[in-house]
BANU-855788 format. One record per atom (N, C-alpha, C): x negated, y, z negated. Coordinates in steps of 0.2 Angstrom, whole numbers, padded with zeros to 4 digits, always signed. Each point is the difference from the previous one (the first is absolute). Example, Ala and Ser with C-alpha at 12.3 -4.5 7.8 and 13.67 -1.06 7.14 Angstrom:
% residues 2
-0066-0028-0039 +0004+0006+0000 -0004+0006+0000 +0002+0005+0004 -0004+0006-0001 +0004+0005-0003 
% end
This chain:
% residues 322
-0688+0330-0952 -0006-0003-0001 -0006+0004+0004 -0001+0003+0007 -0002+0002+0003 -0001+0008-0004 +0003+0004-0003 -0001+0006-0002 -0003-0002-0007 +0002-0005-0002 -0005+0000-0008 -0008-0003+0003 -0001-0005+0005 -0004-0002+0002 -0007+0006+0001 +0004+0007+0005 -0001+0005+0001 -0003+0005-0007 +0004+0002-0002 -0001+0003-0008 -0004-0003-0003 -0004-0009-0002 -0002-0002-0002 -0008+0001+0004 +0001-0001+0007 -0006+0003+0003 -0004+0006+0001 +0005+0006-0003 +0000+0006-0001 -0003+0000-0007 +0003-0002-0004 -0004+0001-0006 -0007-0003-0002 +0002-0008+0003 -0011-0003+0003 -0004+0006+0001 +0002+0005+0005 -0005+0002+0004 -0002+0009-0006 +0007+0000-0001 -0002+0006-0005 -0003+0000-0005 +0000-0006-0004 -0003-0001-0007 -0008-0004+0003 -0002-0003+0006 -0004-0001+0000 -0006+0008+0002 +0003+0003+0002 -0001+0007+0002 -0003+0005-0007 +0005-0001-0004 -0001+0003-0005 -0006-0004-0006 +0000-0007-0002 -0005-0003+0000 -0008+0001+0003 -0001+0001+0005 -0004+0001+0004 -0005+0008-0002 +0007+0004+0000 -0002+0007-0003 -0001+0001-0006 +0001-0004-0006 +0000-0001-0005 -0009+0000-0001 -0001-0009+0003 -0006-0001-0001 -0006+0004+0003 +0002+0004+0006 -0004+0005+0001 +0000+0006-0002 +0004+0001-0006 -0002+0006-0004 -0004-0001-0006 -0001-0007-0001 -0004-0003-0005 -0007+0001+0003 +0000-0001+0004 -0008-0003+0003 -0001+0007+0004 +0002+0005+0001 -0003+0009+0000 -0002+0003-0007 +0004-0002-0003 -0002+0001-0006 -0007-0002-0003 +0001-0009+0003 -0008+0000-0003 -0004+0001+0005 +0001+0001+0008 -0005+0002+0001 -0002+0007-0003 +0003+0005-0003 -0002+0006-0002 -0003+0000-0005 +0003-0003-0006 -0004-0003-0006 -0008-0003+0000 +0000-0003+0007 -0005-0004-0002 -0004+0006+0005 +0000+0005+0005 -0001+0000+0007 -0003-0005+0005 +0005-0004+0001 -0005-0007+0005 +0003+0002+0006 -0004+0004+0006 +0000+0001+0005 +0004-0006+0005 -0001-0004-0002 +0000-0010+0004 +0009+0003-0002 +0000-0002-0005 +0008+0001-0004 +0004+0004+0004 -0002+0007-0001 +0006+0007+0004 -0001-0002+0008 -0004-0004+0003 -0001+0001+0005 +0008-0004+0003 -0002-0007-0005 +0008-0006+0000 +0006+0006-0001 -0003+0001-0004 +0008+0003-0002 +0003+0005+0007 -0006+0002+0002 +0002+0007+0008 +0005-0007+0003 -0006-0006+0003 +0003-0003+0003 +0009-0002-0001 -0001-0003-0008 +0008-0002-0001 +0006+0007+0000 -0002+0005+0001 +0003+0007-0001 +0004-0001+0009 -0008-0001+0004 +0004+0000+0007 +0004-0007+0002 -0001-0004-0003 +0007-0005+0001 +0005+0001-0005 +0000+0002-0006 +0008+0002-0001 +0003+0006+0003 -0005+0003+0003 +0005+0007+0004 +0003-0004+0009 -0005-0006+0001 +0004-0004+0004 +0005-0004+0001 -0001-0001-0006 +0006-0005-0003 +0008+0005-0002 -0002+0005-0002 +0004+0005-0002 +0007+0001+0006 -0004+0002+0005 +0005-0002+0007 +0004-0005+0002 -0002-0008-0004 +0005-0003-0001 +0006+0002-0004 -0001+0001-0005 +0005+0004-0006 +0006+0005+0004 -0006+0005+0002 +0007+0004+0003 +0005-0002+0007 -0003-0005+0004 +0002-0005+0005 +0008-0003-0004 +0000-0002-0005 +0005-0004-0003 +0004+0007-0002 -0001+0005-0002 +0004+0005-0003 +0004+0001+0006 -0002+0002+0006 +0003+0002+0008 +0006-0005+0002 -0002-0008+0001 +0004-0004-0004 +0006-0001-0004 +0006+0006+0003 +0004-0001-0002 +0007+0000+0001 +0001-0002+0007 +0004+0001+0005 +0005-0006+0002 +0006+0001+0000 +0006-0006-0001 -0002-0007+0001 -0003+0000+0005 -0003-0007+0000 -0007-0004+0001 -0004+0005-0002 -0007+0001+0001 -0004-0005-0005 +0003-0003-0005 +0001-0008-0004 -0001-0004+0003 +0002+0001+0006 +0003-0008+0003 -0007-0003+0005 +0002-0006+0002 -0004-0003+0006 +0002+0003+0006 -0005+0000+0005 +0001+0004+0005 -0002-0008+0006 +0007+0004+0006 +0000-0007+0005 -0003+0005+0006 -0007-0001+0003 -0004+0003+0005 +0000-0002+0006 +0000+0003+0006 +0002+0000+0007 -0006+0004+0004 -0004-0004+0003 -0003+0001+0005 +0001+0000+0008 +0002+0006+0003 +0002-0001+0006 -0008+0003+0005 +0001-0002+0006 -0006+0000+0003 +0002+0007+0006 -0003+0007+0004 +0005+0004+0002 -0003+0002+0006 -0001+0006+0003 -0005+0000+0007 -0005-0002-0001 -0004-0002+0005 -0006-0001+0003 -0003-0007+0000 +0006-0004+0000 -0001-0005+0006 -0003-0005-0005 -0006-0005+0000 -0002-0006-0003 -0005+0006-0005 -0002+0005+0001 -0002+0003-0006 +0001+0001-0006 +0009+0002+0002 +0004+0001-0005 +0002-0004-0005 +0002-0007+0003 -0001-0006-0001 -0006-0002-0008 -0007-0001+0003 -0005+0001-0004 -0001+0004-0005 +0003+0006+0001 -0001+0004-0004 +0006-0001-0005 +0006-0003+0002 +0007-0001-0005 -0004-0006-0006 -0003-0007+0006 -0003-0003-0006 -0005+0002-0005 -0005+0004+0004 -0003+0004-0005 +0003+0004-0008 +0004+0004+0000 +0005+0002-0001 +0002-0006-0007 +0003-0004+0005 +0003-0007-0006 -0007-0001-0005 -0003-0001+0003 -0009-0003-0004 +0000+0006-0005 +0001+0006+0001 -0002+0005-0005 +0005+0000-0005 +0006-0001+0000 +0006+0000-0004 -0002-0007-0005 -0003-0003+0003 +0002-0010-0001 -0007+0003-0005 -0004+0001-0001 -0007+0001-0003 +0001+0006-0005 +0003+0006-0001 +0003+0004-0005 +0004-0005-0005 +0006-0002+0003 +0003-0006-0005 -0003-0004-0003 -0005-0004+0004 -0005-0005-0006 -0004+0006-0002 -0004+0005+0000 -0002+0005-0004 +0003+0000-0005 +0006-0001-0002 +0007+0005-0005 +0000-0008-0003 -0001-0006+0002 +0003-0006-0003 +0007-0001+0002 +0005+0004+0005 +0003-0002+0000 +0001-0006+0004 +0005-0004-0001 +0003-0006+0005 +0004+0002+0006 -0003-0003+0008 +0003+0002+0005 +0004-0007+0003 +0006+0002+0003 +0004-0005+0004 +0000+0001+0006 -0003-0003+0004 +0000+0003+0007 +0007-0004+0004 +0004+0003+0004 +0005-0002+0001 +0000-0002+0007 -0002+0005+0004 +0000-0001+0006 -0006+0004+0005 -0003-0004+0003 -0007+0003+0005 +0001+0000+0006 +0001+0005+0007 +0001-0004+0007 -0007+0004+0004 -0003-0006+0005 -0008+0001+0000 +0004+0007+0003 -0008+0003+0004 +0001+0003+0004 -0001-0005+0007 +0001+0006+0005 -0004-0005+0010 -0007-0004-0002 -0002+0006+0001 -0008-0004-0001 -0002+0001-0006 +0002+0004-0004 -0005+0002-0007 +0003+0004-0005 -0001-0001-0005 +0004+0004-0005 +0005-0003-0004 +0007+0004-0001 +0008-0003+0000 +0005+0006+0001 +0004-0002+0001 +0005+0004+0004 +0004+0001-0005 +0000-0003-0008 +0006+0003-0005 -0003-0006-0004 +0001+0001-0009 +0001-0004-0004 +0004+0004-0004 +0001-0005-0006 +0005+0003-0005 -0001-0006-0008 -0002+0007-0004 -0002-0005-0005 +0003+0003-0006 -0001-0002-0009 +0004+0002-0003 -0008+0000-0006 +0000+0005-0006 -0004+0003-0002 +0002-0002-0007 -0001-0004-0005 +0003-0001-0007 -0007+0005-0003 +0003+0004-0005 -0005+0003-0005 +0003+0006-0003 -0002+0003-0006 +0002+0005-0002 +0001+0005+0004 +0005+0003+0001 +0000+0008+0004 +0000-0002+0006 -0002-0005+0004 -0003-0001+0008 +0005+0003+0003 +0006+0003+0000 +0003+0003+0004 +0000+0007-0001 -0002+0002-0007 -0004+0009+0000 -0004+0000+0002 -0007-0006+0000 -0006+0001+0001 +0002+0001+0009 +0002-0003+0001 +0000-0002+0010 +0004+0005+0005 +0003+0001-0005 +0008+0003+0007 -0004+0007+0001 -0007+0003-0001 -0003+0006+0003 -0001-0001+0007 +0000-0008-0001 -0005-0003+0007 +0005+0001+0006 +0007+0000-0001 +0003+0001+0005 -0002+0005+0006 +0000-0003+0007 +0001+0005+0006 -0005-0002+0003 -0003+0005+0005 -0005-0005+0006 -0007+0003-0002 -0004-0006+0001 -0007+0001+0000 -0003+0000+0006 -0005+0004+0002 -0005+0001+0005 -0005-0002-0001 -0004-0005+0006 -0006-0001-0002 -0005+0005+0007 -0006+0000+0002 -0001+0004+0002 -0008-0004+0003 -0002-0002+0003 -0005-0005-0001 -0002-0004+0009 -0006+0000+0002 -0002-0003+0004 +0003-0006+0002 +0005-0004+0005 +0002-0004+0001 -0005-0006-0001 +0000-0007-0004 +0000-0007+0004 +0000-0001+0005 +0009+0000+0003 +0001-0002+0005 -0001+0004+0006 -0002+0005-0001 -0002+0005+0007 -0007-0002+0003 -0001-0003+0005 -0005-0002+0002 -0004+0007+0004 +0000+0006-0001 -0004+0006+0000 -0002+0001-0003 +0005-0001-0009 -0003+0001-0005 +0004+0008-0003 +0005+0001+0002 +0003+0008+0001 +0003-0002-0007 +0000+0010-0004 +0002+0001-0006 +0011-0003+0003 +0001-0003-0005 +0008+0001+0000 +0005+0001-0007 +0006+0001+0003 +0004+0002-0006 +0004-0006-0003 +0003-0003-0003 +0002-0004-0004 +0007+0002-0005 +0005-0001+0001 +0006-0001-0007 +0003-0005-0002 +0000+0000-0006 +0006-0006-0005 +0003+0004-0004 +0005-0004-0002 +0004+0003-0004 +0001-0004-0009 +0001+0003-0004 +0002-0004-0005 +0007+0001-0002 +0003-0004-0002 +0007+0002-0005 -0001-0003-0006 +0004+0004-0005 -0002-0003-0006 +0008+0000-0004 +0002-0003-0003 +0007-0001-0004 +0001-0004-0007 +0004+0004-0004 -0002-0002-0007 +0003-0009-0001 +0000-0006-0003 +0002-0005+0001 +0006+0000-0009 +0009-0001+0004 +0003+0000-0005 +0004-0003+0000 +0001-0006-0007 +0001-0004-0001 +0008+0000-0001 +0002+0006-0001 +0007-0003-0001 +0005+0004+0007 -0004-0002+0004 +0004+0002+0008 +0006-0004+0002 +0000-0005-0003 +0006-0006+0002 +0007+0007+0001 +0000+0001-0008 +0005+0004-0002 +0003+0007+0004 -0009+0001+0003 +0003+0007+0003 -0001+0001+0008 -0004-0005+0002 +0002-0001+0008 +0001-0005+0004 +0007+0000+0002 +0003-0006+0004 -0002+0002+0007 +0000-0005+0003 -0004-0002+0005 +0008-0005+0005 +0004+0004+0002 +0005-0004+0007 -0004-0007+0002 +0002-0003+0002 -0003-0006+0003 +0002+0000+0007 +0005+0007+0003 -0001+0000+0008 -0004+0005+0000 -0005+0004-0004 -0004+0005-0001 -0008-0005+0001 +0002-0006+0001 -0009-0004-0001 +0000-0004+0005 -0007+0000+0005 +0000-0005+0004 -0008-0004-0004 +0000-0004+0000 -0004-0007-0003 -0004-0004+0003 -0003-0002+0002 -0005-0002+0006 -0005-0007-0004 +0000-0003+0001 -0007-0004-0003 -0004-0003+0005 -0006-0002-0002 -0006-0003+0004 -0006-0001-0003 -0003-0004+0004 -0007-0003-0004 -0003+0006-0003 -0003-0002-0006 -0005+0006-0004 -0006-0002+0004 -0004+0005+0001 -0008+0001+0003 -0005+0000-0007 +0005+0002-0004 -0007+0006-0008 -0002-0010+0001 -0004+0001-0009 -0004-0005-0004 +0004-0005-0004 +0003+0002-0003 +0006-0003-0004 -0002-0009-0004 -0004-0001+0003 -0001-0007-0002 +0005-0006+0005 -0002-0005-0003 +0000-0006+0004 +0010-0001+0003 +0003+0000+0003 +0005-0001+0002 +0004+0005+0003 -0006+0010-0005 +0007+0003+0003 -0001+0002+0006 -0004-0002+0004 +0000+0000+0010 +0001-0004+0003 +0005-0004-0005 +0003-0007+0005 +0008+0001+0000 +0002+0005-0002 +0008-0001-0001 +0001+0007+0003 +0006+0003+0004 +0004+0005-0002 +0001+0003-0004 -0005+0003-0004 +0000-0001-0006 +0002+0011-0003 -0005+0003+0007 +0001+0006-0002 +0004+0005+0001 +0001+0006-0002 +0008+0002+0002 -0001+0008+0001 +0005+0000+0005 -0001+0011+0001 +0007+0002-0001 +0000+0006-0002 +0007+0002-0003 +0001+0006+0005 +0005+0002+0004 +0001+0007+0002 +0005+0004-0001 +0000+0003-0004 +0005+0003-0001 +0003+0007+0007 +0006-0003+0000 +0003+0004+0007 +0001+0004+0000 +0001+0006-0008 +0002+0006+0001 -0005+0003+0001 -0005-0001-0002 -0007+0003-0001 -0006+0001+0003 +0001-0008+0003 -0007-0003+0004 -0002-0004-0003 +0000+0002-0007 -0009-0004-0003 -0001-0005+0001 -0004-0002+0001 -0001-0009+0000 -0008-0001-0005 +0004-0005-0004 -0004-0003-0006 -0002-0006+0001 -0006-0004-0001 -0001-0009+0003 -0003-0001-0009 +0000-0004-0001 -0003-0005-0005 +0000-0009+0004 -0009+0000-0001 -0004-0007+0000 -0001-0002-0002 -0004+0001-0006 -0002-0004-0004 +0000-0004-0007 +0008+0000+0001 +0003-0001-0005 +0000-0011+0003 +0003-0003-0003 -0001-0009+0002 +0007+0000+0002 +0004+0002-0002 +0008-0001+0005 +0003+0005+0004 +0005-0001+0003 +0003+0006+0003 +0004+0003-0004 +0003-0003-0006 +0004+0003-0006 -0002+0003-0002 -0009+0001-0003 -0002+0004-0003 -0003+0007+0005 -0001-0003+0006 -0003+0006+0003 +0007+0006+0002 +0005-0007-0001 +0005+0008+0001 +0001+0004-0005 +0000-0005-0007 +0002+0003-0006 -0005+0007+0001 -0007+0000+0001 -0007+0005+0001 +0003+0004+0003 +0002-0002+0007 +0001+0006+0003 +0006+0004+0000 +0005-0002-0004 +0007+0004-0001 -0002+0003-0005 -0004-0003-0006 -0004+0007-0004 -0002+0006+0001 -0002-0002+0007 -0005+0007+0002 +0003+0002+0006 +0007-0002+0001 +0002+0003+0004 +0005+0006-0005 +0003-0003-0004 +0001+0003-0005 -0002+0004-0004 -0009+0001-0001 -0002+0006-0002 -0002+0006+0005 +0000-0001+0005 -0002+0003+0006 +0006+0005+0002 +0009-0003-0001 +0005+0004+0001 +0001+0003-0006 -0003-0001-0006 +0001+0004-0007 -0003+0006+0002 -0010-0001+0002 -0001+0006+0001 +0002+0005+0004 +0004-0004+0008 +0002+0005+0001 +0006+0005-0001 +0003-0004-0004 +0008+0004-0002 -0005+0007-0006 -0005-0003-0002 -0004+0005-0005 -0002+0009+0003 -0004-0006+0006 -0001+0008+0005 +0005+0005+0003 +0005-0006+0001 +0004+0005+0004 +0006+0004-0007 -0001-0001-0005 +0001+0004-0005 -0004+0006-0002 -0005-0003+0000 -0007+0006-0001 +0002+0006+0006 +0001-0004+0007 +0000+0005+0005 +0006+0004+0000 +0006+0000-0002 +0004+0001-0002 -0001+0008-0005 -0002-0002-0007 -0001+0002-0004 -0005+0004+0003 -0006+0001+0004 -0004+0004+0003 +0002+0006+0005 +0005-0003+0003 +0004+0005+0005 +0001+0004-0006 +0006-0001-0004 +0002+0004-0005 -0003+0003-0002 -0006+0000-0003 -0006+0004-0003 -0004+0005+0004 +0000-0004+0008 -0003+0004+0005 -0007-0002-0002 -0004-0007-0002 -0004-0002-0001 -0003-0003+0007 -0005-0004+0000 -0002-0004+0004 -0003-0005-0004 +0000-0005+0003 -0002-0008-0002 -0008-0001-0001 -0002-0003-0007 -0009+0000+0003 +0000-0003+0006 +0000-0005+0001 -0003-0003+0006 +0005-0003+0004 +0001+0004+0006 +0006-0002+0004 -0003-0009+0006 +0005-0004+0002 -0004-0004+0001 -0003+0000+0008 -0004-0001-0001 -0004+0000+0009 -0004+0008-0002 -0001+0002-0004 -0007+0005-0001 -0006-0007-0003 -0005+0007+0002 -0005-0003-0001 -0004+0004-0008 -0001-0007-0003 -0001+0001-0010 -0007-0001+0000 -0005-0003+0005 -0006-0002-0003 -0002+0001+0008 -0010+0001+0001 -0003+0000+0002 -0004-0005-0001 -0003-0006+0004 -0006-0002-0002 -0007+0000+0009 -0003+0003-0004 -0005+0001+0006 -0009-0003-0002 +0001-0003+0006 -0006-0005+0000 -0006+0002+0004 +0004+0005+0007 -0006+0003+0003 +0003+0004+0004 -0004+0008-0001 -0008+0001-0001 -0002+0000-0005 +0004+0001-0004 -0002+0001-0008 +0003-0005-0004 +0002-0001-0006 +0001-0004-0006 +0005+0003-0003 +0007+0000+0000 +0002+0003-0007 +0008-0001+0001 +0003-0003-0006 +0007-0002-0001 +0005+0008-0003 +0005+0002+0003 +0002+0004-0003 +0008+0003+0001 +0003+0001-0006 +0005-0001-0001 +0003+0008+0000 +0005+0000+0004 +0001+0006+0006 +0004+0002-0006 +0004-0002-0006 +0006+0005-0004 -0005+0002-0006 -0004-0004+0000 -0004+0001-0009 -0006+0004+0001 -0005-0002+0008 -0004+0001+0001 -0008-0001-0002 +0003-0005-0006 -0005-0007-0001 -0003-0002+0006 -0008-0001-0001 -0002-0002+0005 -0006-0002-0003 -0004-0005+0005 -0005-0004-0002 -0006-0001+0005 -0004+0000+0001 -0005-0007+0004 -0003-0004+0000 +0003-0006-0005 -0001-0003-0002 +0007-0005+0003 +0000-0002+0006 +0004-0003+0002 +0001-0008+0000 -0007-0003-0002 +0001-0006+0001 +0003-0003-0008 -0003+0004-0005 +0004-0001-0004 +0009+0002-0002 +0001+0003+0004 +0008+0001+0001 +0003-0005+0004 -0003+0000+0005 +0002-0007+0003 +0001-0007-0004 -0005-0001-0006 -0002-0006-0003 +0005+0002-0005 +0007+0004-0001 +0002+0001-0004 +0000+0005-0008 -0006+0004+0002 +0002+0007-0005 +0004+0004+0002 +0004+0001-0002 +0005+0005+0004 +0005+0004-0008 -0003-0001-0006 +0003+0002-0006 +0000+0007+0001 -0008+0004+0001 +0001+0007+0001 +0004+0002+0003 +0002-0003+0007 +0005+0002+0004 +0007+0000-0004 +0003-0005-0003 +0004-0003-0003 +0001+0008-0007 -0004+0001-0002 -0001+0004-0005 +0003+0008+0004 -0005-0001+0003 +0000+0008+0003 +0008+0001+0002 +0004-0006+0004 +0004+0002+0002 +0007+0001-0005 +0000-0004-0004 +0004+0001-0008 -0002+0008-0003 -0004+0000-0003 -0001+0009+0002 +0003+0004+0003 +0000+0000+0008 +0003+0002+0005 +0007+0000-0002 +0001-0004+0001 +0009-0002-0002 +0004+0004-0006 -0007+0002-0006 +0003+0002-0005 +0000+0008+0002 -0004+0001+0001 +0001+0009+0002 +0005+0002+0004 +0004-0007+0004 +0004+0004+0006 -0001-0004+0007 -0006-0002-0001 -0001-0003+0008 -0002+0009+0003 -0004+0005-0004 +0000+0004+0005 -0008-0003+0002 +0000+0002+0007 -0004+0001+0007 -0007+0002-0004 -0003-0005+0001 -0010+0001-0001 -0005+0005+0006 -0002+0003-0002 -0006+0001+0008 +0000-0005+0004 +0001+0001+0007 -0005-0009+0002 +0002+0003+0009 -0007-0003+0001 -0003+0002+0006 +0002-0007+0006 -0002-0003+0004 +0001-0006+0004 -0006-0004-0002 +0000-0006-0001 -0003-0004-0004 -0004-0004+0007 
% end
């Protein structure tokens, strides 16, 4: 259902495409026939949003990678630099949560833990929508913010890291990954998030760790503990899928004598607030100054440039220090 859902959205978007171009071949036409200046002028204008629209189209063509269909489960971790980095993790979350409603897709947020004073120290949420794990998984790795402290009462420039992870959500993991039950410790406690009336009255919320690995997974917001766990075994689940992926990919890389695009704990993005203005993406070399709009969730050119990227090879763009 989910791949015909997809194919069926793929073809909306191409025959409205094609419709569109249709109609503006009719009306160059008459503006020619007639020469109505007023006319060819529309017509310039609809020329420059189908060649913007068009980047859509090819976005979907790039789009074609084993699990790049699916719903994607995102992880915000908060990294150096103290309650800044904190801030700038929920930041981060805000920019991801605002692209999604861009997209129309529907978000689950799972779990949110504040920061000390500000921010949040980690959330973890799930992305329903066509491709959301094509569209996202570029996001992965640490972001830089670059920016005048808040919280510095001098007012001193400082540095800021989060990290994202992104993982594709797959529905038939029961079958493919078992999970020991002396491999899991379980924990439950009051939820803090929103959840509605009752769910901060019970024990209700739950954190998973898995021992071999570390991870630990929580789910809130769900109204019982049964569900929060069912949540969070899901995504503990998709989490050890990805990585038995990587370490296949690293595998097969040794062999090749390749390198990975993004290894984790590099730095994938720049965003810099001051002296200057400008977001930029250290692999693509996408860059922008238009920062408050990336913040507010534009970030497709990013998205786009990096699928590009990806298709040539992941070879190395110019890029200077942001």
């Amino acid at each position: 259902m989910a791949e015909m859902s997809a194919a069926e959205d793929d073809l909306r978007v191409f025959d409205g495409f094609a419709a569109r171009l249709e109609d503006l071949e009719v009306l160059a036409e008459l503006a020619r026939d007639e020469d109505d200046e007023a006319t060819a002028a529309e017509v310039g204008r609809d020329i420059e949003g189908l060649r913007r629209d068009f980047g859509e189209l090819e976005t979907r063509v790039l789009l074609s990678g084993e699990y790049d269909g699916r719903d994607a489960v995102v992880t915000v971790h908060a990294g150096a630099g103290g309650t800044d980095s904190q801030d700038w993790a929920e930041t981060l979350l805000r920019m991801l949560l605002r692209w999604s409603e861009r997209r129309g897709f529907k978000v689950d947020l799972h779990d949110e833990q504040e920061g000390e004073e500000a921010g949040i120290r980690s959330a973890t949420f799930t992305v329903h929508g066509p491709r959301a794990y094509g569209l996202l998984h570029g996001e992965r790795g640490v972001h830089r913010l670059v920016r005048i402290s808040p919280f510095d009462s001098q007012s001193r420039r400082h540095t800021a890291f989060a990290s994202v992870d992104v993982v594709p959500v797959l529905e038939d993991l029961d079958d493919v990954i078992e999970i020991p039950d002396d491999d899991l410790r379980i924990d439950v406690f009051r939820s803090s998030g929103p959840g509605g009336q009752g769910v901060n009255t019970t024990d209700s919320a739950v954190r998973l760790t898995h021992l071999p690995t570390g991870i630990v997974l929580s789910s809130q917001n769900e109204r019982s503990q049964l569900q929060n766990k069912a949540t969070a075994m899901v995504l503990l689940k998709a989490k050890l899928a990805e990585l038995e992926r990587q370490k296949r990919d690293a595998e097969l890389s040794a062999v090749r004598g390749e390198q990975r695009d993004v290894a984790w704990g590099s730095q994938i993005r720049s965003y810099v607030l001051h002296p200057y203005q400008m977001v930029k993406d250290h692999r693509t070399a996408e860059e922008t100054g238009n920062t408050a709009a990336v913040l507010d969730g534009d970030i497709d050119d990013f998205i786009a440039a990096y699928l590009q990227w990806k298709a040539r090879g992941g070879m190395a763009a110019p890029d200077g220090d942001a």
